[in-house]
C-alpha positions as CSV (number, residue, x, y, z in Angstrom):
1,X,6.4,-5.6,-23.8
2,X,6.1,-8.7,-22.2
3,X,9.5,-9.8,-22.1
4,X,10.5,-6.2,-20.5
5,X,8.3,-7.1,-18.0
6,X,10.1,-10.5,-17.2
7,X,13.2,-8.5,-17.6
8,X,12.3,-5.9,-14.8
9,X,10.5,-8.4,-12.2
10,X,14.0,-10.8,-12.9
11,X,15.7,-8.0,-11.7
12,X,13.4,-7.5,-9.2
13,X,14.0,-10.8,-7.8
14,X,17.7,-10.6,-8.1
15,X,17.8,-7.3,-6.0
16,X,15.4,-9.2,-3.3
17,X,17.5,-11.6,-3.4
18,X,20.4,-9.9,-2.7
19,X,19.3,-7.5,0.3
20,X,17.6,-10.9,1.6
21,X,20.5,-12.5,1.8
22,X,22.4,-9.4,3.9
23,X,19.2,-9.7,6.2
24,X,18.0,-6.1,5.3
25,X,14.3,-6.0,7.2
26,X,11.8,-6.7,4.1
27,X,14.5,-7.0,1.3
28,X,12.8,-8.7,-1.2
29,X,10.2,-5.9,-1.2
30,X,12.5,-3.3,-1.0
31,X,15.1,-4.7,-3.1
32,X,12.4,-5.2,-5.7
33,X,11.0,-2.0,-5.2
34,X,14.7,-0.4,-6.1
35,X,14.7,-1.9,-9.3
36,X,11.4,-0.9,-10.1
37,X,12.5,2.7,-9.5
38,X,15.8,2.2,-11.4
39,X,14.2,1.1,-14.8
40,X,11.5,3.6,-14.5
41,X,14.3,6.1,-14.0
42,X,16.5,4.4,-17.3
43,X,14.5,2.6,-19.3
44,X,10.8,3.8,-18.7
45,X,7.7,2.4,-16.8
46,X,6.2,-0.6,-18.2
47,X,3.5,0.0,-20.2
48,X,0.2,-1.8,-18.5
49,X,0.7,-3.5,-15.0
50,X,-2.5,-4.0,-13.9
51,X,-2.9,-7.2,-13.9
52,X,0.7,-8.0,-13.1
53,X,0.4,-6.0,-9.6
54,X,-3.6,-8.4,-9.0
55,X,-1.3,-11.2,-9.5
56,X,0.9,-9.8,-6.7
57,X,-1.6,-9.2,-4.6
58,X,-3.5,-12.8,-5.0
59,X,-0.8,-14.8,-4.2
60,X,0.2,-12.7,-1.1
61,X,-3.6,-12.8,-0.2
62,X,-3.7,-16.7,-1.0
63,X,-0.8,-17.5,1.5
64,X,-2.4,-14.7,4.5
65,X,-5.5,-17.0,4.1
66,X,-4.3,-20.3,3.9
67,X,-3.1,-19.4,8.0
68,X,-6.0,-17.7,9.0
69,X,-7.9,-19.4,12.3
70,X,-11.4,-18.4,14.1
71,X,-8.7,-16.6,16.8
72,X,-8.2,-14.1,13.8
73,X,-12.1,-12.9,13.4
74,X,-11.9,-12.5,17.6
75,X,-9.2,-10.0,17.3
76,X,-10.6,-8.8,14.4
77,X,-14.0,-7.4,16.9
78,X,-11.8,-6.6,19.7
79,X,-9.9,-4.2,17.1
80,X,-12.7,-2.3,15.8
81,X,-12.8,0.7,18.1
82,X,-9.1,1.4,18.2
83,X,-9.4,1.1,14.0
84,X,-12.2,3.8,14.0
85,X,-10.3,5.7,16.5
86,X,-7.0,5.3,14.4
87,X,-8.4,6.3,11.0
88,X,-10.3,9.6,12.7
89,X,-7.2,10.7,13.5
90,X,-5.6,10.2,10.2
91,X,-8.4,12.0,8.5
92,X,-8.2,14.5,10.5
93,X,-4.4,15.6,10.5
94,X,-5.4,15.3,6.5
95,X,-7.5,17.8,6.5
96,X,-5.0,19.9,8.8
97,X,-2.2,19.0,6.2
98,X,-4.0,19.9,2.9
99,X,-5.0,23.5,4.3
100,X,-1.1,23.7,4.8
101,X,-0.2,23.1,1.6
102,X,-2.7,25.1,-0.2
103,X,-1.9,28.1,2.3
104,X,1.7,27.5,1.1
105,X,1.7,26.3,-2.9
106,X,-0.3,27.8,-5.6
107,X,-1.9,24.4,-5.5
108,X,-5.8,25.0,-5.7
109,X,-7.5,23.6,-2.5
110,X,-9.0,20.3,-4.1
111,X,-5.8,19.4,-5.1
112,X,-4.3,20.2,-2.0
113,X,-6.8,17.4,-0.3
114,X,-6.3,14.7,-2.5
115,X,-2.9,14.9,-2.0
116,X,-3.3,14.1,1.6
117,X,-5.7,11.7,1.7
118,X,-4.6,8.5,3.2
119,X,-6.4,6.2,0.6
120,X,-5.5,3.9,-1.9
121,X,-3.7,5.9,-4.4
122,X,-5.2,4.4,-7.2
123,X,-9.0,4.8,-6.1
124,X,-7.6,8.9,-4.6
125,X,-6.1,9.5,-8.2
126,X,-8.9,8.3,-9.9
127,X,-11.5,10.1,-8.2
128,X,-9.3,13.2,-8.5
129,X,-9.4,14.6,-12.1
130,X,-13.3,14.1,-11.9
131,X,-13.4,16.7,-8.5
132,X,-11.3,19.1,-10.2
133,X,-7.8,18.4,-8.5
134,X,-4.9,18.4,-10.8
135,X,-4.2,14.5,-10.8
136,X,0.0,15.1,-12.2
137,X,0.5,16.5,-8.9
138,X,-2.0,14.2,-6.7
139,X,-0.9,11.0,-8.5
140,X,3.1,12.1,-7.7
141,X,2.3,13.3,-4.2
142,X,1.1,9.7,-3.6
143,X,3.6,8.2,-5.6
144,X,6.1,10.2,-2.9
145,X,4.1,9.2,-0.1
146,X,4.0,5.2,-0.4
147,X,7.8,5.4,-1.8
148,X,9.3,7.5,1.6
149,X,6.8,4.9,4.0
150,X,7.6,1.7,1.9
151,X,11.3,2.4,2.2
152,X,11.7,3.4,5.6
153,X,8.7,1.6,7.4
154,X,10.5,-1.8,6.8
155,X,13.8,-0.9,7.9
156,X,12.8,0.7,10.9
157,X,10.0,-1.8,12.1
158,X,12.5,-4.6,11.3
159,X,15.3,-3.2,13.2
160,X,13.1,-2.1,16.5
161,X,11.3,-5.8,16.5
162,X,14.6,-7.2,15.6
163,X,13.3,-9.6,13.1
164,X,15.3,-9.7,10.1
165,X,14.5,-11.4,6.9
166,X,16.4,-14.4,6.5
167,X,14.5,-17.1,5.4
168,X,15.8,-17.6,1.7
169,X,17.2,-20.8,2.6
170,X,14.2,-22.0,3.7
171,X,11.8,-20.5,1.3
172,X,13.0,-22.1,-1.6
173,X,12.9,-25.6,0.0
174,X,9.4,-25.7,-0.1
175,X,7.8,-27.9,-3.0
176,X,4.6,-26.9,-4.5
177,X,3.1,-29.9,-6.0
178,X,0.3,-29.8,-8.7
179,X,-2.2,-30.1,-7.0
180,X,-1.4,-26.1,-5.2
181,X,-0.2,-25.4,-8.3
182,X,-4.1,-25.9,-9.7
183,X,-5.6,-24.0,-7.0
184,X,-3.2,-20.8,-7.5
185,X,-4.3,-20.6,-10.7
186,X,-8.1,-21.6,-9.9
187,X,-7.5,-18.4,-6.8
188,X,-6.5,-16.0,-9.1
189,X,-8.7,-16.7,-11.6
190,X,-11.9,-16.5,-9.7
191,X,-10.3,-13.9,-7.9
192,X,-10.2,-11.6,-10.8
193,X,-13.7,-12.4,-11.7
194,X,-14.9,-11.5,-8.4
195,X,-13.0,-8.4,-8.1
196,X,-15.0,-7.3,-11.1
197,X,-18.4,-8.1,-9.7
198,X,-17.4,-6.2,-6.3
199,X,-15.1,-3.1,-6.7
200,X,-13.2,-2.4,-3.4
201,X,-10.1,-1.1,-2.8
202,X,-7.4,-3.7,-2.6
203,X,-10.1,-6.2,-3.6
204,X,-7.7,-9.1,-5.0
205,X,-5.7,-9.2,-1.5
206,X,-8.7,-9.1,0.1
207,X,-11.0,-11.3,-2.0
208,X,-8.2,-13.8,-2.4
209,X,-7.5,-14.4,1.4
210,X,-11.0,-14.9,1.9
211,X,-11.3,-17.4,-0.8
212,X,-7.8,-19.2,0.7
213,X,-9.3,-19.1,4.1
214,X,-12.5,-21.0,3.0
215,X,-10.9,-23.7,1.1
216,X,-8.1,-24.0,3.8
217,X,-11.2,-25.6,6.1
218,X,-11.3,-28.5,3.9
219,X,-7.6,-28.6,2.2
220,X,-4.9,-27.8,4.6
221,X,-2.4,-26.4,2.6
222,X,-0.7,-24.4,5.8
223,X,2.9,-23.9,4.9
224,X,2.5,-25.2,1.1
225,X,1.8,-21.8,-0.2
226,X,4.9,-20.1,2.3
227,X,6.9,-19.4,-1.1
228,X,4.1,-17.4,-2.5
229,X,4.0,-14.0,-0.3
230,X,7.7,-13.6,-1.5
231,X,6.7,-14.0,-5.4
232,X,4.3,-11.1,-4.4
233,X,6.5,-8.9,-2.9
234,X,8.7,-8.9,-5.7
235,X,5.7,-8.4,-8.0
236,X,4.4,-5.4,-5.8
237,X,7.9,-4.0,-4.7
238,X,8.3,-3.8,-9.0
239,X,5.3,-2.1,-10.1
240,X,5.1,0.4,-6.9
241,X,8.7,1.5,-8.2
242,X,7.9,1.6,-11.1
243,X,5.3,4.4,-10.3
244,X,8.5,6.6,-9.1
245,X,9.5,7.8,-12.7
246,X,11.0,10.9,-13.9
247,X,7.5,12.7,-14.7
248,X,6.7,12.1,-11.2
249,X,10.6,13.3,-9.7
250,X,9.8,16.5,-11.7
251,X,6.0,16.9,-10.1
252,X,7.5,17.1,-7.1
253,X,10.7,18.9,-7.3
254,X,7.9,21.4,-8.4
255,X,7.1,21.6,-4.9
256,X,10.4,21.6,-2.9
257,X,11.0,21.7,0.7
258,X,6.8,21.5,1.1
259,X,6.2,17.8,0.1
260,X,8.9,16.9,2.0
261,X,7.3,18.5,5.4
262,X,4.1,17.2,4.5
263,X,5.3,14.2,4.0
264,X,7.2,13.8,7.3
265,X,4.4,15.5,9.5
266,X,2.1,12.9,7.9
267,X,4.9,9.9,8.6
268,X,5.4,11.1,12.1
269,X,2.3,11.4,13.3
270,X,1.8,8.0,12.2
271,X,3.6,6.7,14.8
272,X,1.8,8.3,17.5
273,X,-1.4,7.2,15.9
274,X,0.5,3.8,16.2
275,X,1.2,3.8,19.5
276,X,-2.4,5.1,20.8
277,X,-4.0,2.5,18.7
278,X,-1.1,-0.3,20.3
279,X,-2.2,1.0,23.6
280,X,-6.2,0.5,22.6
281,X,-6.1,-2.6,21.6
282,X,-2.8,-4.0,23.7
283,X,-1.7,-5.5,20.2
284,X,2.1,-5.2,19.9
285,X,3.3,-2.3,18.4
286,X,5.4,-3.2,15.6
287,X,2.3,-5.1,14.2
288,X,0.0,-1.6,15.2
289,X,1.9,0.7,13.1
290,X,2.3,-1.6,9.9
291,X,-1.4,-1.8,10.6
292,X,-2.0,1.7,10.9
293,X,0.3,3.6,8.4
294,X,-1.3,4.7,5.4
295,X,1.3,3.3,3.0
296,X,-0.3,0.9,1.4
297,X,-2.4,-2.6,2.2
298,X,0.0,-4.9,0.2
299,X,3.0,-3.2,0.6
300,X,2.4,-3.5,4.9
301,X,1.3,-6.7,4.7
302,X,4.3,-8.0,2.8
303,X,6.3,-6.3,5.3
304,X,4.0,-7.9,8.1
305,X,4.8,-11.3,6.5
306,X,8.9,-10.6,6.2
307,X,9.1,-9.5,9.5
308,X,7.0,-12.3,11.2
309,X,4.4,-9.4,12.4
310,X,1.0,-11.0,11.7
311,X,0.1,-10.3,7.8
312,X,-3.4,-11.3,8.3
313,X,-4.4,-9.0,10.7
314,X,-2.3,-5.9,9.2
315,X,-4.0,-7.1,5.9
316,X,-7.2,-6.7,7.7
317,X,-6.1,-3.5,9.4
318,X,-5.1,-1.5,6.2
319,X,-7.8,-2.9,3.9
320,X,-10.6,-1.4,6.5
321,X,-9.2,1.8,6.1
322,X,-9.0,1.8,2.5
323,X,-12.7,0.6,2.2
324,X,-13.6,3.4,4.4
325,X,-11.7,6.2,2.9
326,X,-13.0,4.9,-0.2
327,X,-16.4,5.3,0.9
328,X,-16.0,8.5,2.5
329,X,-14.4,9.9,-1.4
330,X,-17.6,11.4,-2.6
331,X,-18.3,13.1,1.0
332,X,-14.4,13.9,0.9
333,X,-15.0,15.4,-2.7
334,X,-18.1,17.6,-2.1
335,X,-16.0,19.0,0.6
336,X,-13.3,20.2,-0.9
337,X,-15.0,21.9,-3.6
338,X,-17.0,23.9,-1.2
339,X,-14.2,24.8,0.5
340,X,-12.4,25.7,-2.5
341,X,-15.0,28.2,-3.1
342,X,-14.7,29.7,0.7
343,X,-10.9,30.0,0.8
344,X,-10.5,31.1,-2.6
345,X,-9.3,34.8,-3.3
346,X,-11.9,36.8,-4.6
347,X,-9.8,37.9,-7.6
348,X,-9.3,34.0,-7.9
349,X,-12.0,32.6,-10.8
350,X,-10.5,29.2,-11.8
351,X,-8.2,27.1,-10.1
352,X,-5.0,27.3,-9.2
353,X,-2.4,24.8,-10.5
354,X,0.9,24.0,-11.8
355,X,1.0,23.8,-15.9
């Protein structure tokens, strides 16, 4: 198992490489995220990636905090009521979207929610079976979700900021000594170890640019660690395609024409909610949507870093919302069974979903 694993993130790499190279806007990520999807597709998901995707996410988080100054935390206070302002409106269009697609599917209602919640899809799927939602359908409705924003969001942001990704020359001139080397590995480590002691969404990327950020004050390591977001894209761009399997194509195929509207209601009004929360805070746009979109802390902030679009502060950005939404699940959960109850057809005793 191990060696598929090398096999699949070597490919992952190679695929990076390549739409790196032709200056396609995020490449490594998506290129890595391509292959992902292709051996999922032909030769099946890899069996536990767990820790292979904390990996990922330390050694984007290591680099994010390594170039962190006290100007971040500033714009980190002037950002906070355009964030609570941004992630109302998300919830809210959620909560218009899932009655839509209960009204229209056979879906019951709790599964209809947890399909549109903007969360981390990890910490949403989890929570799901235990509420009663059929987590098959919620855990390929996410799948959907980050695939569609982490493929197009890129491409799009890349081409309207007209920064394109072509740094691979100078990427791979930069020499990590041993004594970075040592510190990775002492970051990730202690990383880990934290993450188990405080369980928040996206914790590693979090946790580890924290822990960057303090030792940075004493070692500069600035643009030592530059290589390191580009391992974790790969890493990330891998396992996230690796979620997009054929059990998960068939889940939704199951639903037809209606995931795909739900899907591009939700992706469109994420630009508006962009551009209101751009207008809010007068941060530049580009940077407010990657900030904003609910496709994923990691898979933004790689996109932040490829583009040139301030990683640290989308990092920021998309992990407050996930620690929000992830502290508004049991509130989110109690709701949707009791609205289960009041929408549900009289003639209705269990719930519906597909089999």
């Amino acid at each position: 198992m191990i060696v598929k694993k090398l096999v699949i993130i070597l490919w992952g790499f190679l695929m990076g490489g390549l739409l790196n190279f032709i200056n396609v806007p995020a490449g490594w990520l998506i290129g890595a995220m391509i292959a992902g999807m292709i051996s999922a597709m032909t030769f099946g998901r890899m069996n536990s990636n767990k820790y292979v995707f904390k990996s990922g996410l330390c050694l984007l988080g290591i680099s994010f905090g390594a170039n962190i100054n006290i100007d971040f935390f500033i714009s980190l206070k002037n950002l906070l009521f355009p964030l609570i302002i941004s992630i109302s409106l998300i919830l809210i269009i959620a909560l218009i979207l899932s009655r839509l697609l209960y009204k229209n599917s056979n879906l019951n209602y709790v599964t209809a929610l947890f399909c549109c919640i903007p969360g981390g899809a990890s910490e949403v799927i989890g929570t799901s079976h235990d509420a009663g939602a059929d987590e098959r359908i919620v855990a390929a409705f996410h799948t959907a979700r980050i695939t569609l924003f982490v493929f197009s969001i890129p491409l799009l942001t890349g081409v309207a900021s007209n920064a394109l990704s072509n740094r691979l020359s100078d990427d791979f001139q930069v020499k990590i000594g041993i004594v970075e080397i040592l510190f990775i590995v002492l970051f990730i480590i202690s990383t880990i170890l934290i993450e188990k002691l405080i369980r928040i969404p996206i914790g590693p990327l979090f946790i580890s640019m924290v822990l960057s950020f303090l030792v940075n004050q004493f070692f500069d390591f600035g643009s030592n660690f530059y290589i390191l977001p580009i391992i974790g894209q790969v890493i990330i761009g891998v396992v996230v395609g690796q979620k997009f399997d054929r059990e998960a194509y068939q889940q939704i195929k199951k639903l037809g024409l209606l995931t795909l509207t739900i899907l591009f209601v939700l992706f469109g009004t994420s630009f508006i909610i962009a551009y209101l929360f751009s207008l809010i805070s007068n941060l530049d746009y580009a940077v407010s949507l990657l900030g904003v979109v609910p496709a994923g802390a990691a898979e933004m902030s790689s996109t932040a870093f490829a583009l040139n679009l301030e990683p640290s502060i989308v990092a920021a950005l998309q992990t407050a919302r996930l620690i929000v939404i992830f502290l508004l699940l049991p509130l989110l959960t109690t709701y949707a069974q009791k609205m289960s109850l009041v929408l549900e057809k009289p003639e209705d005793k269990h719930y519906k979903h597909y089999s």
